[in-house]
DRENLUMLO-820932 format. One record per residue (C-alpha): residue number from 1; residue in three letters; x, z, y. Coordinates in nm, 4 decimals, always signed. Example, Ala and Ser with C-alpha at 12.3 -4.5 7.8 and 13.67 -1.06 7.14 Angstrom:
2
   pos   code         px         pz         py
     1    ALA    +1.2300    +0.7800    -0.4500
     2    SER    +1.3670    +0.7140    -0.1060
***
This chain:
434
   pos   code         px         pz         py
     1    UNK    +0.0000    +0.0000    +0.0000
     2    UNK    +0.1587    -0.1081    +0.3384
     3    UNK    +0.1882    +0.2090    +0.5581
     4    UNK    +0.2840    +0.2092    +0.9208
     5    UNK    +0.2699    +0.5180    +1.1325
     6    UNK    +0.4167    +0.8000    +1.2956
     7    UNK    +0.5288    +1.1286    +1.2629
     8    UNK    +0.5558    +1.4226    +1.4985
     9    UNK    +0.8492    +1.6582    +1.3884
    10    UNK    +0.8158    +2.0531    +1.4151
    11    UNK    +0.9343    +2.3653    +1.2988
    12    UNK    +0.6598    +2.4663    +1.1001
    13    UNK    +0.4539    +2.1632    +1.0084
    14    UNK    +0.4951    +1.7553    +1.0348
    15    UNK    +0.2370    +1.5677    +1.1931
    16    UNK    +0.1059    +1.2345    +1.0257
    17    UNK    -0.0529    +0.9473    +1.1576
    18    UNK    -0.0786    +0.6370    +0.9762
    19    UNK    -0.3296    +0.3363    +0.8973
    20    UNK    -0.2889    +0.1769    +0.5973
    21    UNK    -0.3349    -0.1878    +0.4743
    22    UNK    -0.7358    -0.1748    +0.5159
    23    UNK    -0.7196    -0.0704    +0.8888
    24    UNK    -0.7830    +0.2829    +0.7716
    25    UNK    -0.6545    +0.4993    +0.9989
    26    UNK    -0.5718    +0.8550    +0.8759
    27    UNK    -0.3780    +1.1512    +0.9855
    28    UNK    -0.3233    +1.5251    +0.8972
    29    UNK    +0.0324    +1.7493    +0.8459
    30    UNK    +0.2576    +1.8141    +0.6138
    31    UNK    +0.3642    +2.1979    +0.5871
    32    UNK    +0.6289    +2.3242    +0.5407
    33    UNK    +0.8250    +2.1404    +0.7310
    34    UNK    +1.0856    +2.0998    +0.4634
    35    UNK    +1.2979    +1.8411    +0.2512
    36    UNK    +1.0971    +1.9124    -0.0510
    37    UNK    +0.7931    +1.8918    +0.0942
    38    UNK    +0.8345    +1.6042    +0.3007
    39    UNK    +0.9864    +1.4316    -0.0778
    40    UNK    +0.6936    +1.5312    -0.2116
    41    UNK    +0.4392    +1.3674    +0.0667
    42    UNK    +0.6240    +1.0101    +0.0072
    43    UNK    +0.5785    +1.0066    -0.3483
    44    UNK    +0.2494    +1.0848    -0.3552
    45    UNK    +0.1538    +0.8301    -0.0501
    46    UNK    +0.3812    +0.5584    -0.0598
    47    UNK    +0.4655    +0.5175    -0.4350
    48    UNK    +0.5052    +0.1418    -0.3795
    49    UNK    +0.7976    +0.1982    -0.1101
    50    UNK    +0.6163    -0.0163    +0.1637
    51    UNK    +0.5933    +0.1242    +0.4735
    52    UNK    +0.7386    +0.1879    +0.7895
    53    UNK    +0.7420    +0.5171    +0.9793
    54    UNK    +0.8373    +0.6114    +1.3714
    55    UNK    +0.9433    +0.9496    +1.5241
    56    UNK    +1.1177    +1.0670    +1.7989
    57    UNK    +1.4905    +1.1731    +1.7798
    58    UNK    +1.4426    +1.5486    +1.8086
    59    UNK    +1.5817    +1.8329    +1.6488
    60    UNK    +1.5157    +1.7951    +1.2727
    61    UNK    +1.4862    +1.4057    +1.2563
    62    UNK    +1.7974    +1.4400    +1.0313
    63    UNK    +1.6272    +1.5301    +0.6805
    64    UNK    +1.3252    +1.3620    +0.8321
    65    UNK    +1.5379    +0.9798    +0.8354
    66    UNK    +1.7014    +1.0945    +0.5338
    67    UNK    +1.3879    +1.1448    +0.3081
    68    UNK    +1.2168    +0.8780    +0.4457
    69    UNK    +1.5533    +0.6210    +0.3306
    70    UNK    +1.5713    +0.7268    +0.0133
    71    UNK    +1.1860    +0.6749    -0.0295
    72    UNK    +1.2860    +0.3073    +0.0530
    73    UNK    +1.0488    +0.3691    +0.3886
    74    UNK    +1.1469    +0.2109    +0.7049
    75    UNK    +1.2835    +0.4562    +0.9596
    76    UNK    +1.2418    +0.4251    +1.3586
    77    UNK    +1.4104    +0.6470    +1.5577
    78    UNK    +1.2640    +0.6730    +1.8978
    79    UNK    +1.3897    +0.8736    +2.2007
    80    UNK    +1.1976    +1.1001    +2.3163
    81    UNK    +1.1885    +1.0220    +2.7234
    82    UNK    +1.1404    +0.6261    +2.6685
    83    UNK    +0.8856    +0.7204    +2.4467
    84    UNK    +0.7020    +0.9568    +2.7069
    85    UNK    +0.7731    +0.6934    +2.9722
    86    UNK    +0.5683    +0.4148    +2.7326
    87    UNK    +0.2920    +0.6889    +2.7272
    88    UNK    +0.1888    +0.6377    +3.0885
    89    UNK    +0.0325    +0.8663    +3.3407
    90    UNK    -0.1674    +1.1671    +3.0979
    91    UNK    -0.5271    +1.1485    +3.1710
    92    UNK    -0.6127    +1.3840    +2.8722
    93    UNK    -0.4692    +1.6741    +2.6542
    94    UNK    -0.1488    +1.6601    +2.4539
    95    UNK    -0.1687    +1.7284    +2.0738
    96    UNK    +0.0252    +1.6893    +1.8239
    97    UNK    -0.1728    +1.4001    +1.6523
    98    UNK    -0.1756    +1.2480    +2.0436
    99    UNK    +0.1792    +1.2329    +1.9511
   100    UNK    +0.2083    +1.0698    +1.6105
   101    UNK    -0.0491    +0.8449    +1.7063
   102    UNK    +0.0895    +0.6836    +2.0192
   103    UNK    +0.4505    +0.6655    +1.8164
   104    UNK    +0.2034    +0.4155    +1.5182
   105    UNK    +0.0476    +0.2514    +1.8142
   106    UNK    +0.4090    +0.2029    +1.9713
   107    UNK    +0.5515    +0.0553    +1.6492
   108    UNK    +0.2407    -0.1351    +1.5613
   109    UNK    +0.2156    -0.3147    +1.9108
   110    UNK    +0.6173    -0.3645    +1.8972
   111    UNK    +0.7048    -0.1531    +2.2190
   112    UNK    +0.8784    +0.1677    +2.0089
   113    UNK    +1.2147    +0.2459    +2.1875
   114    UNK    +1.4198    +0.2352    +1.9080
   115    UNK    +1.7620    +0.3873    +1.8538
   116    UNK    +2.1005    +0.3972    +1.6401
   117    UNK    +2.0868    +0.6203    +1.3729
   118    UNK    +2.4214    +0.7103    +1.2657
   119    UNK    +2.5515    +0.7447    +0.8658
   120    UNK    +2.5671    +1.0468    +0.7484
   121    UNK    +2.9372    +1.0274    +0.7577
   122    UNK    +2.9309    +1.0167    +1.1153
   123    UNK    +2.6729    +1.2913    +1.1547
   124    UNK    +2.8863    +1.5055    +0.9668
   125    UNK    +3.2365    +1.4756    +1.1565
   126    UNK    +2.9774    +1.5146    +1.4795
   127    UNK    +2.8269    +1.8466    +1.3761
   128    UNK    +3.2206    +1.9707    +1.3719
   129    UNK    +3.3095    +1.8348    +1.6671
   130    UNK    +3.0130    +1.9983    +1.8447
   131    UNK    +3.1284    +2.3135    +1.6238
   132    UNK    +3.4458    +2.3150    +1.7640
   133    UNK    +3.3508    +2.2733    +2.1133
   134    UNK    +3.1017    +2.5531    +2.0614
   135    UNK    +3.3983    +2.7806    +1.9234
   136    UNK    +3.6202    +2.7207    +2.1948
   137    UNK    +3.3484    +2.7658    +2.5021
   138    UNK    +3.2913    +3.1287    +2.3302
   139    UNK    +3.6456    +3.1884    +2.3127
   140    UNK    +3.6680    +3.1079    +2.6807
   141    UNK    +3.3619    +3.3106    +2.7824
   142    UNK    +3.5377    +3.5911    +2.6374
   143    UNK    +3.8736    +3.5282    +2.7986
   144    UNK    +3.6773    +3.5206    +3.1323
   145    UNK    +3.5184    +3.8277    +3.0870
   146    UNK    +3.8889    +4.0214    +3.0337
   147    UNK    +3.9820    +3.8521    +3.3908
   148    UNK    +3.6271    +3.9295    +3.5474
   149    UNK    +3.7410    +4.3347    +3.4265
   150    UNK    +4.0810    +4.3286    +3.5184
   151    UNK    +3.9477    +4.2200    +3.8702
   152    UNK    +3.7012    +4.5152    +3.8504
   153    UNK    +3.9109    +4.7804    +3.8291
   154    UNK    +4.1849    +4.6425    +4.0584
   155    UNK    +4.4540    +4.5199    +3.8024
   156    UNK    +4.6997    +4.1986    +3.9184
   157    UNK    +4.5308    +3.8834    +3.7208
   158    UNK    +4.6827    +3.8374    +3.3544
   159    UNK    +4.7503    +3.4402    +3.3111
   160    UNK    +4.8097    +3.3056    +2.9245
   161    UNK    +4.5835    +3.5942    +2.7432
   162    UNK    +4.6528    +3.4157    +2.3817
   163    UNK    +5.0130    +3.4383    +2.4008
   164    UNK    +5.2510    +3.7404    +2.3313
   165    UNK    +5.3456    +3.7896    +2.6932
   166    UNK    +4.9669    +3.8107    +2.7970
   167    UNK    +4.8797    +4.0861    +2.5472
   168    UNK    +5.1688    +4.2991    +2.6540
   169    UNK    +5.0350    +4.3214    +3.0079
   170    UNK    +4.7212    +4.3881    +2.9296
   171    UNK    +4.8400    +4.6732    +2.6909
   172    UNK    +5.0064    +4.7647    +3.0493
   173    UNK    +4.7361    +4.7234    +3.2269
   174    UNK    +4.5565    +5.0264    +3.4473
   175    UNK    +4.2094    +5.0641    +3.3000
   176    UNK    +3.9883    +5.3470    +3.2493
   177    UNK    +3.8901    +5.4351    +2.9164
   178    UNK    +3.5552    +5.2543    +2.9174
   179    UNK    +3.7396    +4.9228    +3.0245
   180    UNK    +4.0099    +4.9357    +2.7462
   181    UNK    +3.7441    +4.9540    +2.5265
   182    UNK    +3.6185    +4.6218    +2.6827
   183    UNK    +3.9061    +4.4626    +2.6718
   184    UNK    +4.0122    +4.5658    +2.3123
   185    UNK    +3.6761    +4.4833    +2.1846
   186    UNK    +3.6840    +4.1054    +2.4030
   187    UNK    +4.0102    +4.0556    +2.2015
   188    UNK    +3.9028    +4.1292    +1.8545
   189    UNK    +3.6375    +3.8759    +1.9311
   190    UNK    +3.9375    +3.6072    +2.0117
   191    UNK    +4.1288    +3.7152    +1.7382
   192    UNK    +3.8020    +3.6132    +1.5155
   193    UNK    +3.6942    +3.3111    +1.6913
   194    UNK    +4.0721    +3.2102    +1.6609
   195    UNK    +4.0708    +3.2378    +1.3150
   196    UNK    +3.8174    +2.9761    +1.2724
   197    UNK    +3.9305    +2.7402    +1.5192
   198    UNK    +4.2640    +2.6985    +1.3866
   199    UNK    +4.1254    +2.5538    +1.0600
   200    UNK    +3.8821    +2.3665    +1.2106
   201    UNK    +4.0967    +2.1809    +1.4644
   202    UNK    +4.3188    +2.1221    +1.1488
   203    UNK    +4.0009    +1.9807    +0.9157
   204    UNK    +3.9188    +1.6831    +1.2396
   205    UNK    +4.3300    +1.5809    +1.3078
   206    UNK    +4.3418    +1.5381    +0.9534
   207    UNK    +4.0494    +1.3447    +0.9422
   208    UNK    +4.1416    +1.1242    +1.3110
   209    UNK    +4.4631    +1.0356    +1.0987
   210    UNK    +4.2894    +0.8852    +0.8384
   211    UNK    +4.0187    +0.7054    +1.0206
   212    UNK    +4.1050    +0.3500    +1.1215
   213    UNK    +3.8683    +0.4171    +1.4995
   214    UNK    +4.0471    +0.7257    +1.5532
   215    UNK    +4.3709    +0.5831    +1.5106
   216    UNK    +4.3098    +0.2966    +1.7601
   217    UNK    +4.1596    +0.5511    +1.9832
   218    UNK    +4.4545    +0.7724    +1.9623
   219    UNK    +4.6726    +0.4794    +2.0890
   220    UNK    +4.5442    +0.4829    +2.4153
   221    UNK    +4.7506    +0.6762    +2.6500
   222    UNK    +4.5800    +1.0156    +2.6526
   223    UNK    +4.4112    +1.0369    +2.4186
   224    UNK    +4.5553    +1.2725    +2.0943
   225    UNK    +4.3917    +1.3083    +1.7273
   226    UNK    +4.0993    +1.5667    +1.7974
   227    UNK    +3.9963    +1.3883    +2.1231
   228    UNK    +3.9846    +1.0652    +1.9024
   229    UNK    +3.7587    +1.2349    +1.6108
   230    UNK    +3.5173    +1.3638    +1.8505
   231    UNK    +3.4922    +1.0334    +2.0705
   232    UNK    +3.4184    +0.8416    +1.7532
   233    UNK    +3.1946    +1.0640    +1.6303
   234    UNK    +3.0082    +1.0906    +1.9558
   235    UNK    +3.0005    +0.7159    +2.0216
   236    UNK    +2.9342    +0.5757    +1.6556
   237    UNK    +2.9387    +0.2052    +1.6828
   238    UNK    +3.0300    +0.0551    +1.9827
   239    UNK    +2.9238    -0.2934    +1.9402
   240    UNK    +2.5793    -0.1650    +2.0421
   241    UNK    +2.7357    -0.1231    +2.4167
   242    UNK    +2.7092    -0.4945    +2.5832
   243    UNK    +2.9961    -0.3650    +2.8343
   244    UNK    +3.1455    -0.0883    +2.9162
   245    UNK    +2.9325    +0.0221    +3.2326
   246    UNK    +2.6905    +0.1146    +2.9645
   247    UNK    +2.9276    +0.3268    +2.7560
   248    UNK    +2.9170    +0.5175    +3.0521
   249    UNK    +2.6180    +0.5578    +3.1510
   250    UNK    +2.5424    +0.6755    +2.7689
   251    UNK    +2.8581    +0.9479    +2.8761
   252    UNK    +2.6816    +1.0357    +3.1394
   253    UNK    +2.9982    +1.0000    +3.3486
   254    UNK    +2.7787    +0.7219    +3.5973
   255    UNK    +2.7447    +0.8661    +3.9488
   256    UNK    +2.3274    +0.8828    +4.0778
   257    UNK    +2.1916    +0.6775    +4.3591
   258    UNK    +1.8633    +0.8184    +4.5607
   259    UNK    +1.8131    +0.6235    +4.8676
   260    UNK    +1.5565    +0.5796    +5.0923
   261    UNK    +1.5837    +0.3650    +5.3994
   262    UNK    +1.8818    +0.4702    +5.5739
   263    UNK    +1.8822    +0.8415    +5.4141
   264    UNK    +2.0916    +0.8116    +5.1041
   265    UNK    +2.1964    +1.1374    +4.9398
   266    UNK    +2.5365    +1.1772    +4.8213
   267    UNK    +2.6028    +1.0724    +4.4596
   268    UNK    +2.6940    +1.2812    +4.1718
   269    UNK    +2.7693    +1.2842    +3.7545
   270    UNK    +2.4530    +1.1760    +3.6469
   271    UNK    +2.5661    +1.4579    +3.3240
   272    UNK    +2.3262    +1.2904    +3.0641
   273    UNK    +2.4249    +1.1865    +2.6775
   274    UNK    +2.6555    +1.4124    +2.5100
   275    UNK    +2.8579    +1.7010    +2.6556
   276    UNK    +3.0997    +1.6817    +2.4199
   277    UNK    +3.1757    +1.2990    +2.4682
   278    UNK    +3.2223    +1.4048    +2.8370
   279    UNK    +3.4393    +1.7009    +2.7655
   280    UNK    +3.6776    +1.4456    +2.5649
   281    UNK    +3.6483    +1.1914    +2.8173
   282    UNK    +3.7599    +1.4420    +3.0681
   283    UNK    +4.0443    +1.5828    +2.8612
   284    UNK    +4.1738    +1.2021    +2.7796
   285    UNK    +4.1717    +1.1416    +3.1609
   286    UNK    +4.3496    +1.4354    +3.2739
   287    UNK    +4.6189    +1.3785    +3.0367
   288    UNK    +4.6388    +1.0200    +3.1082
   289    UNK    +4.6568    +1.0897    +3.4728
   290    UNK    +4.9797    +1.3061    +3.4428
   291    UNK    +5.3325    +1.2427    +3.5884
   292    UNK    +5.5370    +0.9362    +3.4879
   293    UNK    +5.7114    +1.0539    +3.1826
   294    UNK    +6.0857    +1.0106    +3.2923
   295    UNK    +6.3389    +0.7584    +3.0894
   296    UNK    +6.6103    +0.8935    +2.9201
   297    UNK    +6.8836    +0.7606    +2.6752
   298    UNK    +6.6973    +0.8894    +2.4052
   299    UNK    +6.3784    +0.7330    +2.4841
   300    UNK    +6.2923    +0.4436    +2.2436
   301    UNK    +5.9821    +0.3563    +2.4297
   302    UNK    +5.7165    +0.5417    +2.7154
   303    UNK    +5.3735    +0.4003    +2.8036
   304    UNK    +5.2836    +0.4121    +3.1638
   305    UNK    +5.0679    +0.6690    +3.3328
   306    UNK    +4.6978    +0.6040    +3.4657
   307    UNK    +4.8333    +0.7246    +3.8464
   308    UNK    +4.9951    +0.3274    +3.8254
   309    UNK    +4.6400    +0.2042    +3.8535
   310    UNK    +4.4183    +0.1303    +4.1092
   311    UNK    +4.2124    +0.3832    +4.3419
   312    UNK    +3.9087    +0.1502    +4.2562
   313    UNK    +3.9679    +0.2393    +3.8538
   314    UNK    +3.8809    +0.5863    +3.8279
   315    UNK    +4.0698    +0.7612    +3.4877
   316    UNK    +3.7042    +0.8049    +3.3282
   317    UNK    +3.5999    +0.4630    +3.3879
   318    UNK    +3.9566    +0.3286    +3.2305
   319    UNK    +3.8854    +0.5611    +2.9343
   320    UNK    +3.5445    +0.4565    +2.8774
   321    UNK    +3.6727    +0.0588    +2.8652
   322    UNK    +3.9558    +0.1222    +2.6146
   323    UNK    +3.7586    +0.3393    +2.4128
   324    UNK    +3.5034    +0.1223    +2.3569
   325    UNK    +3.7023    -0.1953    +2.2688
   326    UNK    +3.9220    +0.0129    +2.0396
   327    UNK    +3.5906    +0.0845    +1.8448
   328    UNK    +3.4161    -0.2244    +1.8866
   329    UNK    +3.7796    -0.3961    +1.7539
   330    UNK    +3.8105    -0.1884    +1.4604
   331    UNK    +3.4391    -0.2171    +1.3006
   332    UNK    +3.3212    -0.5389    +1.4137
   333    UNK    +3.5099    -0.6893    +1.1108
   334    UNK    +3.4160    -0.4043    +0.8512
   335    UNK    +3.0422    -0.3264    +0.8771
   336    UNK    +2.7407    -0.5689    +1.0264
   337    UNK    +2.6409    -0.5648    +1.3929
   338    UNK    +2.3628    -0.3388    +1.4722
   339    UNK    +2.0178    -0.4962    +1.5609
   340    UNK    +1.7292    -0.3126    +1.6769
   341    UNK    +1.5283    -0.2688    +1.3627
   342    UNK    +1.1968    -0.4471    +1.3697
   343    UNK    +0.8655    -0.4066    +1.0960
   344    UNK    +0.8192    -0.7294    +0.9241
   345    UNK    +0.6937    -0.9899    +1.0884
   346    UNK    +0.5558    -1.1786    +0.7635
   347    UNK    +0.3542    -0.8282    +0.6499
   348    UNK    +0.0165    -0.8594    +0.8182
   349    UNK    -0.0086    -0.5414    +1.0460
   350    UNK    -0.3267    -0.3546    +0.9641
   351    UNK    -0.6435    -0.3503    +1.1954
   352    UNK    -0.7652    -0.0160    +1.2484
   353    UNK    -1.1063    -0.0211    +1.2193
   354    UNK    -1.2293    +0.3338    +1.1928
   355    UNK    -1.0742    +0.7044    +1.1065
   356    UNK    -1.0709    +0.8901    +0.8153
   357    UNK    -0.8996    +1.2440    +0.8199
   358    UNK    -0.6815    +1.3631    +0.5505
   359    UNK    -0.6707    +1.7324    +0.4455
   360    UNK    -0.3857    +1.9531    +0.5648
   361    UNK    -0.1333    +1.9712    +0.2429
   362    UNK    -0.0287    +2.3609    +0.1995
   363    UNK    +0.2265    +2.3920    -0.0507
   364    UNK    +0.4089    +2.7019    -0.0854
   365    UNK    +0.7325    +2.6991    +0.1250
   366    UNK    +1.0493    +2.6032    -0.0709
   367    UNK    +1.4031    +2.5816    -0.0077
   368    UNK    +1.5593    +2.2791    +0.1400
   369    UNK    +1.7662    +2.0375    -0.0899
   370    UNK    +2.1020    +2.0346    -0.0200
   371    UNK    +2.1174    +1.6655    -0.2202
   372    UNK    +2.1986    +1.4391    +0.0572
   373    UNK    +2.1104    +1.1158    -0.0255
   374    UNK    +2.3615    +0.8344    -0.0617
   375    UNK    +2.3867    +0.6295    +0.3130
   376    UNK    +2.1968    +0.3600    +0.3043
   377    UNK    +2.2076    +0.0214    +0.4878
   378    UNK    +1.9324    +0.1526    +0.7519
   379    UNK    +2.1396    +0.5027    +0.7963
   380    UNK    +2.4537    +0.3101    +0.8126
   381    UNK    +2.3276    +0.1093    +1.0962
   382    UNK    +2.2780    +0.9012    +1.6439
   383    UNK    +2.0799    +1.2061    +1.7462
   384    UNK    +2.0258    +1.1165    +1.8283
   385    UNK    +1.7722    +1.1398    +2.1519
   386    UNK    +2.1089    +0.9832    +2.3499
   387    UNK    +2.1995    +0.7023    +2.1650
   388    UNK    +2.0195    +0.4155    +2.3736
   389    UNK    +2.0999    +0.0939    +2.2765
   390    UNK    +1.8486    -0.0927    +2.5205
   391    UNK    +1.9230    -0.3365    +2.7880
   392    UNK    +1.9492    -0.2692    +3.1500
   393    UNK    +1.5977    -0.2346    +3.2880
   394    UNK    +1.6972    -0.2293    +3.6698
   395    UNK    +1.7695    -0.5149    +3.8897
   396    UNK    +2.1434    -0.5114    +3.8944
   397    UNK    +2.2380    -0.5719    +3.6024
   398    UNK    +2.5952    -0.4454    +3.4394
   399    UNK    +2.6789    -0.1847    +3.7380
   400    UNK    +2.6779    +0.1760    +3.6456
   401    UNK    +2.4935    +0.2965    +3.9653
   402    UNK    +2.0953    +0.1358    +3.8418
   403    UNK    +1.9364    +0.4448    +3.9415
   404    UNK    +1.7056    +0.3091    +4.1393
   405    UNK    +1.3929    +0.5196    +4.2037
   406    UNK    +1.0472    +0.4420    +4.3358
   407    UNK    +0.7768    +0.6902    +4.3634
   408    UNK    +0.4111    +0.6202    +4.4142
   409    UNK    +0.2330    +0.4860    +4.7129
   410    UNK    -0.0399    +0.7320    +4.8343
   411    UNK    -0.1922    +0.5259    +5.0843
   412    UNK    -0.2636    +0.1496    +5.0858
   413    UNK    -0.0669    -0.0102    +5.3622
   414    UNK    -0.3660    -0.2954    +5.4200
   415    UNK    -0.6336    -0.0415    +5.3989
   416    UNK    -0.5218    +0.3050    +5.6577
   417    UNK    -0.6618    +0.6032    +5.4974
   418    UNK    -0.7598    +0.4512    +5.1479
   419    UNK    -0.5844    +0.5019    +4.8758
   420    UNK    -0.4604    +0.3279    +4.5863
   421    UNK    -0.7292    +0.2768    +4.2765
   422    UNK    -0.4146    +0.3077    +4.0702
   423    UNK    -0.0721    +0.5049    +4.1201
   424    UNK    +0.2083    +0.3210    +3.9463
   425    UNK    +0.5490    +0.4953    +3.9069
   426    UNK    +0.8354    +0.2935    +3.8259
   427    UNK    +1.1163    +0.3687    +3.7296
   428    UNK    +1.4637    +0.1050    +3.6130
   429    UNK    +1.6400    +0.3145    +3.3538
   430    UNK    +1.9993    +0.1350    +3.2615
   431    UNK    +2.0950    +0.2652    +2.9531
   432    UNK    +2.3152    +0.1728    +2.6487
   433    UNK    +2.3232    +0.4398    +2.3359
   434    UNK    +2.2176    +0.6971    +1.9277
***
């Protein structure tokens, strides 16, 4: 039976929404919102494998894309503002079934935002990266809290707290007995959050040596073997960037416009897409933009810094293009280009013609599988809700400043005093992603 519909992730049950080959339109939920429930839904509704299923790229669409491949179902990973934009103004209540249905009427009608979903290789070498950077923002936090108490009690600032010399001042530090307490306790926590960095650091250099993207990417002056594992991860395949403006807009490194007339506010980072790509990016840059290494008899060879180029060449934007041809140059021969995944154009669609409502399956909650299934072609071709690999939707096309911005006219210029019948909002997104 050919299935198309939608499905509206949550914590504690799964929204359904689908018509099937008769127009029949039906809908209910799925709890528990778990892998063996979810396993259990597909075999019992789409035995024949023939169907294809949209959702948005939320938290949990993992196991969600993952049962639904190995049920041979067609996944369609949506993001989540695109797919609010397509909804239009809200002129009624939001539900969950709202939800799923508008996701099947998105799909069915050919307008569903879709997105990259990365393998599960990828996904995994991700979640560490995104561990790691987690690890090392707590370690920090910590470290600033020691400085924000040595302040506090009128002690000279301690610089290098990890190293020897830095915990023999603070052992000489003047504290009372309440704030050596603090700062013995803030250290034990570095001491532990140390101990599983180290490893972890190890587990991605080892892997950036091995990988044929991270070793292109760790040719480019700047960037070193973690920076290269998490910028791979982060960006997945490249080829779905038509130029690099786009790889970084998806960074979120692209500076905001908001003009109006002559008022134009200054720009900033527009800081959307992944904070970890960024915090690579950043690293990469600042490294690259370091002092002419100096020649020396024993140099064999030395690559030039990024202060040789141009003030119109910014290190981010430099980093952004290089990165993104390594990548594009190392898989374009190895796997297929990506292609926005499409339902089949030969299978007849069904006409919904009326509704018929499903009961609510309650099963008794079990535990998750922890059987991943084997990467198929569909998850080897995100996360994610940033990966956006649509075109440019303003009017200038290829420059990383498209945030162009109109609002809503209140009052009809033709008619003074009347106002529009209908308020249109518009607004030209330029984005290139998971």
């Amino acid at each position: 039976m050919t299935m198309v519909g939608g499905l509206d992730v949550h914590r504690q049950q799964i929204t359904v929404d689908y018509v099937d080959d008769d127009g029949l339109v039906h809908w209910g939920q799925i709890r528990p919102a778990t892998r063996k429930t979810l396993r259990n839904w597909l075999a019992e509704h789409c035995p024949d494998r023939d169907g294809e299923f949209a959702l948005e790229g939320c938290t949990g669409w993992r196991y969600v894309a993952e049962e639904l491949a190995a049920a041979g179902v067609g996944v369609h990973l949506g993001d989540p503002a695109e797919t609010a934009a397509a909804r239009g103004p809200k002129k009624r209540a939001k539900t969950d079934r709202a939800d799923a249905r508008l996701l099947r009427t998105l799909l069915v009608e050919g307008r569903f935002p879709e997105s990259w979903i990365p393998p599960a290789h990828v996904l995994e070498i991700r979640t560490l990266g995104r561990l790691y950077c987690t690890l090392m923002d707590e370690r920090r936090a910590w470290q600033q809290r020691i400085h924000a108490q040595l302040f506090h009690q009128g002690c000279p600032p301690v610089k290098a707290l990890l190293s020897q010399a830095g915990r023999e001042a603070l052992a000489q530090a003047e504290l009372s007995a309440a704030g050596r307490q603090y700062v013995d306790t803030a250290l034990r926590r570095i001491d532990e959050l140390t101990a599983e960095i180290e490893p972890l650091r190890t587990q991605l250099v080892n892997f950036a040596r091995r990988q044929i993207g991270c070793r292109a990417l760790q040719r480019l002056y700047g960037i070193g073997w973690l920076c290269a594992a998490i910028m791979w991860a982060e960006i997945g395949d490249a080829r779905r960037f038509h130029s690099s403006d786009r790889l970084v807009r998806f960074a979120g490194v692209d500076v905001t416009v908001y003009s109006s007339d002559s008022k134009r506010s200054p720009g900033r980072l527009s800081r959307q897409g992944s904070p970890e790509l960024r915090w690579a990016a950043f690293e990469a840059a600042k490294c690259a933009a370091g002092a002419v290494p100096r020649i020396t008899p024993t140099t064999t060879s030395w690559r030039p810094s990024a202060t040789a180029t141009t003030a119109r060449t910014p290190p981010w934007r430099w980093s952004a293009k290089s990165c993104a041809a390594a990548i594009t140059r190392c898989v374009s021969s190895a796997t297929p280009r990506w292609r926005c995944p499409t339902p089949n154009r030969r299978r007849r669609l069904p006409e919904m013609r009326c509704v018929r409502a499903l009961p609510i399956l309650q099963l008794m909650p079990a535990a998750s599988s922890l059987a991943v299934p084997v990467a198929t072609a569909l998850l080897g071709g995100l996360p994610g809700k940033i990966e956006r690999p649509h075109l440019f939707g303003g009017p200038h096309v290829g420059h990383p400043i498209d945030h162009h911005v109109a609002g809503p006219l209140s009052v009809d210029p033709d008619k003074a005093g009347r106002r529009h019948a209908q308020h249109v909002s518009r607004t030209a997104f330029a984005h290139g992603r998971p």
